[in-house]
N, CA and C atoms as a LAMMPS dump frame, in Angstrom:
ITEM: TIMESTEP
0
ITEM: NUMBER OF ATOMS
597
ITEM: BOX BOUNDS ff ff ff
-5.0000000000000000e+02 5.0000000000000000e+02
-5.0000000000000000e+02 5.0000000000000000e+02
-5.0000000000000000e+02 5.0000000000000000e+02
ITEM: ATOMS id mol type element x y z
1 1 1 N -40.067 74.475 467.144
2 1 2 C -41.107 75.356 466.635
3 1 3 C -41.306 76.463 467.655
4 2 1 N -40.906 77.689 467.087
5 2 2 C -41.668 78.765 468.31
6 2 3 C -42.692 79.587 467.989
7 3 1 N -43.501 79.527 468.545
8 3 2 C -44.757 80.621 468.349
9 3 3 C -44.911 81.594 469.338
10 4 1 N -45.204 82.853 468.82
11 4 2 C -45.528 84.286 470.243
12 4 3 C -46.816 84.171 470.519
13 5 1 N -47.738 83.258 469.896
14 5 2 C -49.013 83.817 470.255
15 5 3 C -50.014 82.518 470.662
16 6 1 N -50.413 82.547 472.049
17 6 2 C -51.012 81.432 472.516
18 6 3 C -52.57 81.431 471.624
19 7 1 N -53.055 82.57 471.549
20 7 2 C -54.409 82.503 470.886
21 7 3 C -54.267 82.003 470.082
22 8 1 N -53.045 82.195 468.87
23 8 2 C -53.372 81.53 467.497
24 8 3 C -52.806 80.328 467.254
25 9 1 N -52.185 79.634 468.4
26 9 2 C -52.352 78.156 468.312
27 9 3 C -53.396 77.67 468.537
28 10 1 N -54.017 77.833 469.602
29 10 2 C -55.675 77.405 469.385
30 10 3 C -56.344 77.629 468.208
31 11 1 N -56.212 78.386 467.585
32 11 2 C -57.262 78.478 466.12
33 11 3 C -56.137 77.799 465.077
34 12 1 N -55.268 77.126 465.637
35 12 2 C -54.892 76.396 464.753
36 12 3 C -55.383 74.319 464.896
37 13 1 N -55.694 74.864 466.316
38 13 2 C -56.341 73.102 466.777
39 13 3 C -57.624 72.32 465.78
40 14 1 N -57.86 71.834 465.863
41 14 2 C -58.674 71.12 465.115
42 14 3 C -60.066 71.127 466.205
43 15 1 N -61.149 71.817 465.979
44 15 2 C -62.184 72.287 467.24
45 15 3 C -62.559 71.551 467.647
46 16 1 N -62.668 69.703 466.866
47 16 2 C -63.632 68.676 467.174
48 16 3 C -62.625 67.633 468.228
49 17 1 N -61.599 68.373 468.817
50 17 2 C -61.268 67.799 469.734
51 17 3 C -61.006 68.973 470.926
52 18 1 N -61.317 68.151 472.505
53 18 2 C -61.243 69.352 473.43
54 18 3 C -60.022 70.26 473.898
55 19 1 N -60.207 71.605 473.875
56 19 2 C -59.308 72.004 474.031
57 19 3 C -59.62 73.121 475.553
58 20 1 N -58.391 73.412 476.54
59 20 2 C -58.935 74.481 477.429
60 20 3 C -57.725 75.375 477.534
61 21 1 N -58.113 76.487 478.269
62 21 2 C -57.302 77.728 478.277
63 21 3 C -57.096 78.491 479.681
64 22 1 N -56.45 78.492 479.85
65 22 2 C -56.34 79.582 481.391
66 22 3 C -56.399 81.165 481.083
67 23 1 N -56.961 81.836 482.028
68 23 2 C -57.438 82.848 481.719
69 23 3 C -56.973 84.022 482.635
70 24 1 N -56.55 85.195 482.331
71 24 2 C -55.896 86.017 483.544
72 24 3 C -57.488 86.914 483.538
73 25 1 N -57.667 87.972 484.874
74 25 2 C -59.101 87.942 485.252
75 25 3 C -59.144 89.531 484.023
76 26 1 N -57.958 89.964 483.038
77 26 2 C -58.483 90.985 482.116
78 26 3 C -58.404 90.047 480.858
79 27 1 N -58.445 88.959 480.81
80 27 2 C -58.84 88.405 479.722
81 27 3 C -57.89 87.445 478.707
82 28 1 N -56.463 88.154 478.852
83 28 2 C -55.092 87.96 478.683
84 28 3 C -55.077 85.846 478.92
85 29 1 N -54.914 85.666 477.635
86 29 2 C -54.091 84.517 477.881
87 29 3 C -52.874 83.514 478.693
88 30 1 N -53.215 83.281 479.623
89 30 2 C -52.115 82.421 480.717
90 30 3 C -51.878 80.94 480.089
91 31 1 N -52.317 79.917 479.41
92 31 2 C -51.921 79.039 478.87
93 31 3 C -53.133 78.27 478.453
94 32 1 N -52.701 77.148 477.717
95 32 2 C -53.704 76.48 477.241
96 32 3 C -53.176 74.814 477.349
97 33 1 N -54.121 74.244 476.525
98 33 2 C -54.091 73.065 476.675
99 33 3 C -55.212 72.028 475.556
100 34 1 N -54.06 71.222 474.442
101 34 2 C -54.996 70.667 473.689
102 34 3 C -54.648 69.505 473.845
103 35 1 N -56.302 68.659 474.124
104 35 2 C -56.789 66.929 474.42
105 35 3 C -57.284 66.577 473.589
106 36 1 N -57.225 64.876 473.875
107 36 2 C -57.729 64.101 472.484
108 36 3 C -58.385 62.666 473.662
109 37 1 N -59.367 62.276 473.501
110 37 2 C -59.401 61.04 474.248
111 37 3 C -58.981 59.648 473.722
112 38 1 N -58.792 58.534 474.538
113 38 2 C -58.296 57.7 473.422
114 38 3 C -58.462 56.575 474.657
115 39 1 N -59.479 55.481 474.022
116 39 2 C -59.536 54.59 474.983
117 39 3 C -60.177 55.042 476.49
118 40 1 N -60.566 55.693 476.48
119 40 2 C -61.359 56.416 477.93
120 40 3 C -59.944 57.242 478.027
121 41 1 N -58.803 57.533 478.268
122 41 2 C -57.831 58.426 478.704
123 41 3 C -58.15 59.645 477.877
124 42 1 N -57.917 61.147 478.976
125 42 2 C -57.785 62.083 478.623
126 42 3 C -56.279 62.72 478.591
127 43 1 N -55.693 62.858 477.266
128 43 2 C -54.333 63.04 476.892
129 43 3 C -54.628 64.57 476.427
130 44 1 N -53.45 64.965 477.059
131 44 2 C -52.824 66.067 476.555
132 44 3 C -51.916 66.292 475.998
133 45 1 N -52.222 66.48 474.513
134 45 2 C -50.759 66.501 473.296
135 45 3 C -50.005 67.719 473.622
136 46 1 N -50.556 68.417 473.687
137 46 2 C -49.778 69.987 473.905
138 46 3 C -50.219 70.892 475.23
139 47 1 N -49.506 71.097 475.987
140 47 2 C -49.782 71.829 477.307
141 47 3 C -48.568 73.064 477.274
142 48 1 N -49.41 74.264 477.149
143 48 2 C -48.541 75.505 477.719
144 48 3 C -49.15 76.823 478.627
145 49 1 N -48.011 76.634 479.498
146 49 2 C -48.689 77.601 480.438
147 49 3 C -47.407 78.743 481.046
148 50 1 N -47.609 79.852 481.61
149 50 2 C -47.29 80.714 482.173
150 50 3 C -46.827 81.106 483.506
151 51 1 N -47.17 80.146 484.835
152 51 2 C -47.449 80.053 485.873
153 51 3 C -47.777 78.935 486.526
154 52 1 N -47.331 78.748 487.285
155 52 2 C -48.012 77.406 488.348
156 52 3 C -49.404 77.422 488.672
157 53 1 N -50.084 78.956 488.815
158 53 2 C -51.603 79.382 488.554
159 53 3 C -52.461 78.759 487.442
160 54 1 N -51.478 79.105 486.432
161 54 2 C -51.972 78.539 485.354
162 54 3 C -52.127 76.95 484.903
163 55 1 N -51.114 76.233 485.68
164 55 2 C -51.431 75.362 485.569
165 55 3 C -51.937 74.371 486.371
166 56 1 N -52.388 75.114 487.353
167 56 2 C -53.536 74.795 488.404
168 56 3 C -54.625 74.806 487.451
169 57 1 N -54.755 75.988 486.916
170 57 2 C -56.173 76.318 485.904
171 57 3 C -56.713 74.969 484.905
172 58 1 N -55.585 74.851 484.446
173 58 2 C -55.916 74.16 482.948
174 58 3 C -55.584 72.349 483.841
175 59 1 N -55.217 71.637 484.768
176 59 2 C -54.847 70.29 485.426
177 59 3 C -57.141 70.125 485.865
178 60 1 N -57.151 71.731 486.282
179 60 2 C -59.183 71.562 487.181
180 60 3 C -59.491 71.127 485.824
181 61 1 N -59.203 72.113 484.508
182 61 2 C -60.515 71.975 483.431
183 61 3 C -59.864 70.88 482.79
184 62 1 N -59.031 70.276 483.003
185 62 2 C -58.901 68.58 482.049
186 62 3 C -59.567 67.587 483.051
187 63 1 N -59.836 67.946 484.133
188 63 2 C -60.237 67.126 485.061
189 63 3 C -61.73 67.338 484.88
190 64 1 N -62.283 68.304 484.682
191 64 2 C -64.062 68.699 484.495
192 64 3 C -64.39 67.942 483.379
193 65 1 N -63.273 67.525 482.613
194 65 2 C -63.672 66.874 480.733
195 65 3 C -63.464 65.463 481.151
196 66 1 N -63.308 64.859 482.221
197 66 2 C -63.535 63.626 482.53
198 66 3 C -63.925 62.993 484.041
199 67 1 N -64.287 61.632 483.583
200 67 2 C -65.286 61.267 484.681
201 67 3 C -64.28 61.218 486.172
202 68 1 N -65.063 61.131 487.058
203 68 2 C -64.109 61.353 488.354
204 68 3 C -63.023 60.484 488.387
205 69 1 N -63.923 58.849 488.243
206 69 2 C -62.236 57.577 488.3
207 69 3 C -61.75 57.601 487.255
208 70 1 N -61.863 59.005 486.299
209 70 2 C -61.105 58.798 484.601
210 70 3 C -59.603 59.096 485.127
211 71 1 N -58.84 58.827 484.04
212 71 2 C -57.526 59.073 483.913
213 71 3 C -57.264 60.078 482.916
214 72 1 N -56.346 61.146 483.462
215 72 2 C -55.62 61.8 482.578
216 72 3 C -53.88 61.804 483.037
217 73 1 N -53.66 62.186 481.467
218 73 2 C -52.133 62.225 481.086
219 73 3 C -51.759 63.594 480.744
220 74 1 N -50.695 64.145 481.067
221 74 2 C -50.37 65.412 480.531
222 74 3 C -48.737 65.257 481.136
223 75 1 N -47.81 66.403 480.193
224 75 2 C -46.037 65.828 480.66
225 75 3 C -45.754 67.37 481.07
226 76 1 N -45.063 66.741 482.243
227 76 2 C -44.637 68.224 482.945
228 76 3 C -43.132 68.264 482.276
229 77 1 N -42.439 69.706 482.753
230 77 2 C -41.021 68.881 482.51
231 77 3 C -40.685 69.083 484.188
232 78 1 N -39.146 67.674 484.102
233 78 2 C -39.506 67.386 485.885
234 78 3 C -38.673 68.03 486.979
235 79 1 N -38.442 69.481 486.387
236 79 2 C -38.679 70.438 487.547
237 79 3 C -40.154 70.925 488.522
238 80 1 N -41.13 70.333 487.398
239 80 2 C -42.593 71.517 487.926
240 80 3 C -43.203 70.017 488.843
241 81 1 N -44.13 70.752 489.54
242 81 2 C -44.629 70.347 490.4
243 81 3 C -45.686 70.144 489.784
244 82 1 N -46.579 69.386 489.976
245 82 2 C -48.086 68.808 490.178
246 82 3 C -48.828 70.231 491.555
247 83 1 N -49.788 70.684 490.772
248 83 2 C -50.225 72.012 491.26
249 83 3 C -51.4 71.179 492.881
250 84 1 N -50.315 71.907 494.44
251 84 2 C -50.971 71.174 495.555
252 84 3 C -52.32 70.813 495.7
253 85 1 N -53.366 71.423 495.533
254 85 2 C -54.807 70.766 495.681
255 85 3 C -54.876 69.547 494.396
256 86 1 N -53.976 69.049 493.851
257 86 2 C -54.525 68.174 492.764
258 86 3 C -55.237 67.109 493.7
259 87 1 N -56.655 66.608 492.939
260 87 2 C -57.531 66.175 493.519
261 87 3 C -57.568 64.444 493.956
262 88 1 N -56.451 64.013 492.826
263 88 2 C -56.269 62.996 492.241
264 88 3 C -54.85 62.144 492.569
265 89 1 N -54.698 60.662 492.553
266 89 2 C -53.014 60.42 492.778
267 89 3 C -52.285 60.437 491.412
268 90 1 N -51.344 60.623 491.015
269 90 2 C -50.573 60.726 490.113
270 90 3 C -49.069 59.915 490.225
271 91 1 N -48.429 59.556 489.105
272 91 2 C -47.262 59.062 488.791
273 91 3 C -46.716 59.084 487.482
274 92 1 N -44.985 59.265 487.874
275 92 2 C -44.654 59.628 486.664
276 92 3 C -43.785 58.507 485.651
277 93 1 N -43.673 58.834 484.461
278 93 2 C -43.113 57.661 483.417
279 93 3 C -42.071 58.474 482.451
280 94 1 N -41.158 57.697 482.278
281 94 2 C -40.777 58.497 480.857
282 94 3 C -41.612 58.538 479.383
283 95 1 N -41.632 59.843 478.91
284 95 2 C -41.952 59.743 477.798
285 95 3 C -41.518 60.623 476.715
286 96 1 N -40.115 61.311 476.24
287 96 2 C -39.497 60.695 475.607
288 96 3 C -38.345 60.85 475.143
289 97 1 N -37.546 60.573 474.174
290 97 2 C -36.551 60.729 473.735
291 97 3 C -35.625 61.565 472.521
292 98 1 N -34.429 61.848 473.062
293 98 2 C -34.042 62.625 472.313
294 98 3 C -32.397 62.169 471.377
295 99 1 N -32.13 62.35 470.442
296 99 2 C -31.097 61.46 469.654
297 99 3 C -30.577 62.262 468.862
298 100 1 N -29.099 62.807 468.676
299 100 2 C -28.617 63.303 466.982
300 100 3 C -28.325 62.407 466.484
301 101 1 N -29.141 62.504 465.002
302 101 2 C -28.908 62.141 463.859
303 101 3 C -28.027 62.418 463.039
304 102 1 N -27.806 63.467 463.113
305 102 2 C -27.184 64.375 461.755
306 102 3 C -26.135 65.216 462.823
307 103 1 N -24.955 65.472 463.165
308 103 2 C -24.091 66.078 464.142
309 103 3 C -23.495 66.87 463.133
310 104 1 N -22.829 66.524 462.065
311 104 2 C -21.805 67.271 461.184
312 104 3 C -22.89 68.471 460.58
313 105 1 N -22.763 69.734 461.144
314 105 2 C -23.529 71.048 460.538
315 105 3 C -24.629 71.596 462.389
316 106 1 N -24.474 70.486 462.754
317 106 2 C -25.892 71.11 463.913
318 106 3 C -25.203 72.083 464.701
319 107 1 N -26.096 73.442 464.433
320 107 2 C -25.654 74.334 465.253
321 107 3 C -27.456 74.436 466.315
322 108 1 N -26.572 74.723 467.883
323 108 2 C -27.807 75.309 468.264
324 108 3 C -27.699 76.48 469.487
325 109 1 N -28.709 76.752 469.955
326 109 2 C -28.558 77.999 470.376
327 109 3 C -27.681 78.248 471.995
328 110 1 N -26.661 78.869 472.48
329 110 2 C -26.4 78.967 473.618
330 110 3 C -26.379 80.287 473.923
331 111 1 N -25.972 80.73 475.263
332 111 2 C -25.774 81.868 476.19
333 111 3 C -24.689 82.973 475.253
334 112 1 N -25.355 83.873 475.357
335 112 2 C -24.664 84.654 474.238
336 112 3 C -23.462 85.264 474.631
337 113 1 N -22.757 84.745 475.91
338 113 2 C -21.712 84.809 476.699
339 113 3 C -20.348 84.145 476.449
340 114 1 N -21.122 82.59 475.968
341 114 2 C -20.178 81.235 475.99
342 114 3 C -19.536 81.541 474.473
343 115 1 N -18.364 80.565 474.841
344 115 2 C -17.35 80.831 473.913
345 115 3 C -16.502 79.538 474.47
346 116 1 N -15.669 78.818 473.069
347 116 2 C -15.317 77.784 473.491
348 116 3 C -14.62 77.077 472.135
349 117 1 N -13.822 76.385 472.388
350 117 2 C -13.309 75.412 471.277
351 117 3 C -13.117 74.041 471.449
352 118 1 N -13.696 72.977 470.937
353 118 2 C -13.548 71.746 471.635
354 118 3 C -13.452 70.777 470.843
355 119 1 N -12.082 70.137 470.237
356 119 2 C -12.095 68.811 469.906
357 119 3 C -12.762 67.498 470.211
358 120 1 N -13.617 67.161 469.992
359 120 2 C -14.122 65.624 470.269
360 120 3 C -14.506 64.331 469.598
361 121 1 N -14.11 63.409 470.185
362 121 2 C -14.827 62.059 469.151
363 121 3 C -15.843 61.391 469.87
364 122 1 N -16.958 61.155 468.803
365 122 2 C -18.297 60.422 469.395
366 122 3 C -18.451 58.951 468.49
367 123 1 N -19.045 58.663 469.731
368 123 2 C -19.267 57.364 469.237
369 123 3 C -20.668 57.051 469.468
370 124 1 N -20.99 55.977 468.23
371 124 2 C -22.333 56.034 467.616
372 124 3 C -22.902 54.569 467.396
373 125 1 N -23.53 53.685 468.574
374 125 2 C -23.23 52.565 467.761
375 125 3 C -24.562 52.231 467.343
376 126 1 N -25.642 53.137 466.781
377 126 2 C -27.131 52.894 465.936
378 126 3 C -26.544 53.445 464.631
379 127 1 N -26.023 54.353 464.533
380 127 2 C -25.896 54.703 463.302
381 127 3 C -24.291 55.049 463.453
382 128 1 N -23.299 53.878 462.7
383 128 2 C -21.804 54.135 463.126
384 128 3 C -21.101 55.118 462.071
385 129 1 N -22.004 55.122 460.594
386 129 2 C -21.278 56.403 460.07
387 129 3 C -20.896 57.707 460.7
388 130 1 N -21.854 58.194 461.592
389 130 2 C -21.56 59.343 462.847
390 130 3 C -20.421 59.393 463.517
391 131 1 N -20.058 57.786 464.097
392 131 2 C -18.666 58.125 464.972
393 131 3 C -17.638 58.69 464.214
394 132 1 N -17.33 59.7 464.629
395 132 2 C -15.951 60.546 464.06
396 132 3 C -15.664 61.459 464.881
397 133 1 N -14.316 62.345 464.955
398 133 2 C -14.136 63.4 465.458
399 133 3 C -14.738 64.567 465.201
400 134 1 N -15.168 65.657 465.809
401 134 2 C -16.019 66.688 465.533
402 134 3 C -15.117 67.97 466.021
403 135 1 N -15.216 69.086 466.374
404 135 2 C -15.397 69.939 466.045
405 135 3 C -16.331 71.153 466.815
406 136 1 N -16.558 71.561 467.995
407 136 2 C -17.458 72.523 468.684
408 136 3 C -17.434 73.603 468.524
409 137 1 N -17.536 74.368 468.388
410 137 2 C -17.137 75.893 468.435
411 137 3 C -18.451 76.816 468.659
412 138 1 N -17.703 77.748 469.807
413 138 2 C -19.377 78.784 470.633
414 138 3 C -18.761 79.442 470.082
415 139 1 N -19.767 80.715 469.687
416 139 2 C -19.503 82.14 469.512
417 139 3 C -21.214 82.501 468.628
418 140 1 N -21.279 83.777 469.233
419 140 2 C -22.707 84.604 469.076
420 140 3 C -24.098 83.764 469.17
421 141 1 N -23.621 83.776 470.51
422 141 2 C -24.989 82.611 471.005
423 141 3 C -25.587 81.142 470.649
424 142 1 N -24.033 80.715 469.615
425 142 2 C -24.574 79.805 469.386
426 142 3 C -23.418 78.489 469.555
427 143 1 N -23.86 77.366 468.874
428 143 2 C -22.474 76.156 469.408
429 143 3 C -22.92 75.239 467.796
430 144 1 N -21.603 75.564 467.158
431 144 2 C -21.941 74.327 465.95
432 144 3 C -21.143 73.111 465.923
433 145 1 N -21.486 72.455 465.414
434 145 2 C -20.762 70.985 465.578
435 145 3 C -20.494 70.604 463.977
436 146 1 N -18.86 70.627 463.125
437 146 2 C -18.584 69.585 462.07
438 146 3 C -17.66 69.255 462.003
439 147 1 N -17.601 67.97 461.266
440 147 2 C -16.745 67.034 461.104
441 147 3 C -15.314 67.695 461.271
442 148 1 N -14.204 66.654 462.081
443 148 2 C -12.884 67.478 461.755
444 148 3 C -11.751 66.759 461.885
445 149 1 N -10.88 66.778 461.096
446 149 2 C -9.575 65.655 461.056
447 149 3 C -8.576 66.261 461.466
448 150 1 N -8.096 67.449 461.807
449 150 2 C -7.195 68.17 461.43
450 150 3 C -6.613 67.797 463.218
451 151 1 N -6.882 67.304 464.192
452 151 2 C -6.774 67.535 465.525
453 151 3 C -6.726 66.311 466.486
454 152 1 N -5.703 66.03 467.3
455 152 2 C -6.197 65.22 468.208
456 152 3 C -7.819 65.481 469.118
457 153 1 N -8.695 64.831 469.62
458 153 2 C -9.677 64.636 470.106
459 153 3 C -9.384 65.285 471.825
460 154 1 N -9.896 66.053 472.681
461 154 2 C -9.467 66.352 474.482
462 154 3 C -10.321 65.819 474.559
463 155 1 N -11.605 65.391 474.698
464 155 2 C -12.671 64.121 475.2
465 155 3 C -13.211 63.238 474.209
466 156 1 N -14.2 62.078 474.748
467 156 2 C -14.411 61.157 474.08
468 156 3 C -16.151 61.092 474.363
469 157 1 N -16.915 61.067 473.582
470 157 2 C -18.338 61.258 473.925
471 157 3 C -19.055 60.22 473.553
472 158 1 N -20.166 59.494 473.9
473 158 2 C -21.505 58.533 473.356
474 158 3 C -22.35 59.909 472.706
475 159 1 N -22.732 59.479 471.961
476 159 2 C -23.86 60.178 471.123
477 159 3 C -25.353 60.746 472.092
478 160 1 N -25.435 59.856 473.158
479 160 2 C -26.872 59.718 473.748
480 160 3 C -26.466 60.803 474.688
481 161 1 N -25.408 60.599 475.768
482 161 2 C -25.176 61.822 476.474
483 161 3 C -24.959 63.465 476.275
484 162 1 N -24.362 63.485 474.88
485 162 2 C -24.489 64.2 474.084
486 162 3 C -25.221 64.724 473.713
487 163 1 N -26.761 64.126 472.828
488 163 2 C -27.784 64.317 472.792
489 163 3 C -28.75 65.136 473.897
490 164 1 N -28.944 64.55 475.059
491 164 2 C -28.919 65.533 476.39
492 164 3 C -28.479 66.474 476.569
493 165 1 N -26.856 66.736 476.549
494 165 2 C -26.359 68.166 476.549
495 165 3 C -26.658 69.146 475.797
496 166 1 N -27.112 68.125 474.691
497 166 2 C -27.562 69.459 473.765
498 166 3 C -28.696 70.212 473.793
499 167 1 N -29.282 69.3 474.462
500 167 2 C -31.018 69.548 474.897
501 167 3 C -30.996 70.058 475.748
502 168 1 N -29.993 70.187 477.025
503 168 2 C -29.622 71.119 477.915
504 168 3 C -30.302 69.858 479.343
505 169 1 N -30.303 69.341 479.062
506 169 2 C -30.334 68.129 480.219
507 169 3 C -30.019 67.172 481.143
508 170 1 N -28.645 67.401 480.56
509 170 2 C -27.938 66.251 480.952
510 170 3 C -27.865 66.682 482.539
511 171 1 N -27.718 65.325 483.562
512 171 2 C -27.062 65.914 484.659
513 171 3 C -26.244 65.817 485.028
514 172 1 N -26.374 66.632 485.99
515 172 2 C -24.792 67.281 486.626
516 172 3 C -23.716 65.707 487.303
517 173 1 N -24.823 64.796 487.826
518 173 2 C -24.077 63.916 487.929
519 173 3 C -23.632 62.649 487.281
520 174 1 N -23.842 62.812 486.203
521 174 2 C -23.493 61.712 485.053
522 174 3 C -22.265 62.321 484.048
523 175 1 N -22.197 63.985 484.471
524 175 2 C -21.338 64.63 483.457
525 175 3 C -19.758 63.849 483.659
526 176 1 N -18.869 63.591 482.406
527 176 2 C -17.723 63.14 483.14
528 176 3 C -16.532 64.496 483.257
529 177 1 N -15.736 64.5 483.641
530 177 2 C -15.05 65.031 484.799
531 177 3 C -13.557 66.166 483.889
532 178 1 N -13.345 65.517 482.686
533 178 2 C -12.354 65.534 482.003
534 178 3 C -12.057 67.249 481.635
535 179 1 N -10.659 67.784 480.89
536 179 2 C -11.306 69.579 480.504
537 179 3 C -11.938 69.29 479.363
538 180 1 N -11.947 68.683 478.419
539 180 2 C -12.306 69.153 476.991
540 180 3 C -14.281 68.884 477.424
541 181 1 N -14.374 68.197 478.208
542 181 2 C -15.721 67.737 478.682
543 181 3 C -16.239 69.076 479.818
544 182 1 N -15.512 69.429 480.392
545 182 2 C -15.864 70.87 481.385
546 182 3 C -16.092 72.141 480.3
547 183 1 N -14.961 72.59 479.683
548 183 2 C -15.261 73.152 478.284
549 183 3 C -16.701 73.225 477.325
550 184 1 N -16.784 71.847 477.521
551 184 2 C -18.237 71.14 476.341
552 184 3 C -19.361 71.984 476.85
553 185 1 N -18.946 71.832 478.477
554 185 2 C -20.521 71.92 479.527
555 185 3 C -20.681 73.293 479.261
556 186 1 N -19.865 74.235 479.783
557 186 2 C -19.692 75.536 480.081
558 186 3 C -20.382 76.094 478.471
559 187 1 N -19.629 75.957 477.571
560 187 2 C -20.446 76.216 476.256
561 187 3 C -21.889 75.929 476.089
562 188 1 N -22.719 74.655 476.978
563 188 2 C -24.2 73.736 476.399
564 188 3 C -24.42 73.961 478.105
565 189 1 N -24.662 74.895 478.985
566 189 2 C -24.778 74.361 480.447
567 189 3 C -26.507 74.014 480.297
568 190 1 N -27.061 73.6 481.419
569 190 2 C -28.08 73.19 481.668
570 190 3 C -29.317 73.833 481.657
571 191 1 N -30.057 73.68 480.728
572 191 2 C -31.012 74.858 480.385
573 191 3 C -32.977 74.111 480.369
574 192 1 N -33.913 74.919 481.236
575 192 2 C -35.101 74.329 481.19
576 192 3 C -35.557 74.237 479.82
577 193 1 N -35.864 72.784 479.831
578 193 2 C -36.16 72.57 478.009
579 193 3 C -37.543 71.318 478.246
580 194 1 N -38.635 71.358 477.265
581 194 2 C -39.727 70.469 477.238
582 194 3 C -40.033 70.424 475.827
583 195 1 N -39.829 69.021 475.752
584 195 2 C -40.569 68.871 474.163
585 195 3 C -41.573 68.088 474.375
586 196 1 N -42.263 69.087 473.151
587 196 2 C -44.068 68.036 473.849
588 196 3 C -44.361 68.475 472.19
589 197 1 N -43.72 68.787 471.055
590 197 2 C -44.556 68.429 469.51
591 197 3 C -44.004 67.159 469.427
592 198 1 N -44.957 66.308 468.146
593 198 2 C -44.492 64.924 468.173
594 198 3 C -44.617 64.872 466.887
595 199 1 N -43.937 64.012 466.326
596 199 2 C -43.305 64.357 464.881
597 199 3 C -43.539 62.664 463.932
């Protein structure tokens, strides 16, 4: 889901739960932040911000909406830091996951640079109709993936690692080593990505 406009996700929140906002000092929107309590925890379903400022801003005002020994939750993604004066100790958990379902047709977006052709077979063992040979192909910013018989396979993929790459996550040291797999990368390289809608 992308939206340009931080204001009008807030007037899309539901008011009877708390919501806060960071504020630049002409008025200008720096990020926001919508909570729900649950069980004494103060959760944050949706957190977006602009700045490490900003999210200094909005970590104080989830902290003002609860009691001092309260707990809050909110998901960074785990490049960012926990903003230094946080007042509080913190630790982190996974929370959550990402999976293709549907591979034959998924195109998604890459570097409008990459370019690439890549035979591969995945293997699928939640849903084994999936395992088959596929099919990559970059061009105009993007990378689609379908079904394809016509070709021997240059790498061999799990679905889950896959899944990551596509999300732009995977790391660098789990990647395996192979060309049709160097190829894969160079087309999907590693890109800051956070999913925080929940479906």
């Amino acid at each position: 889901v992308i939206r340009s406009s931080m204001e009008g996700r807030l007037k899309e929140h539901l008011l009877e739960s708390p919501a806060v906002a960071a504020l630049y000092p002409n008025g200008d929107m720096a990020g926001y932040c919508l909570c729900y309590f649950e069980n004494g925890v103060l959760i944050a379903d949706e957190m977006v911000y602009d700045s490490p400022e900003a999210l200094e801003s909005l970590a104080a005002a989830m902290g003002s909406l609860q009691k001092p020994e309260g707990e809050i939750r909110f998901t960074l993604p785990e490049w960012e830091a926990l903003p230094e004066n946080w007042g509080g100790s913190a630790q982190t958990e996974d929370y959550a996951m990402a999976r293709i379902i549907h591979l034959d047709g998924l195109t998604v977006p890459a570097p409008e640079s990459a370019t690439g052709d890549v035979v591969l077979r995945v293997f699928d063992d939640f849903l084994p109709e999936q395992t088959g040979i596929y099919r990559a192909i970059a061009t105009d910013g993007q990378v689609t993936f379908t079904r394809y018989e016509k070709g021997a396979p240059q790498c061999e993929m799990d679905i889950r690692p896959l899944s990551q790459m596509v999300c732009g996550n995977l790391p660098p040291e789990v990647r395996p080593g192979g060309e049709g797999e160097k190829a894969l990368f160079q087309m999907l390289p590693a890109l800051p990505c956070l999913l925080f809608e929940k479906y």
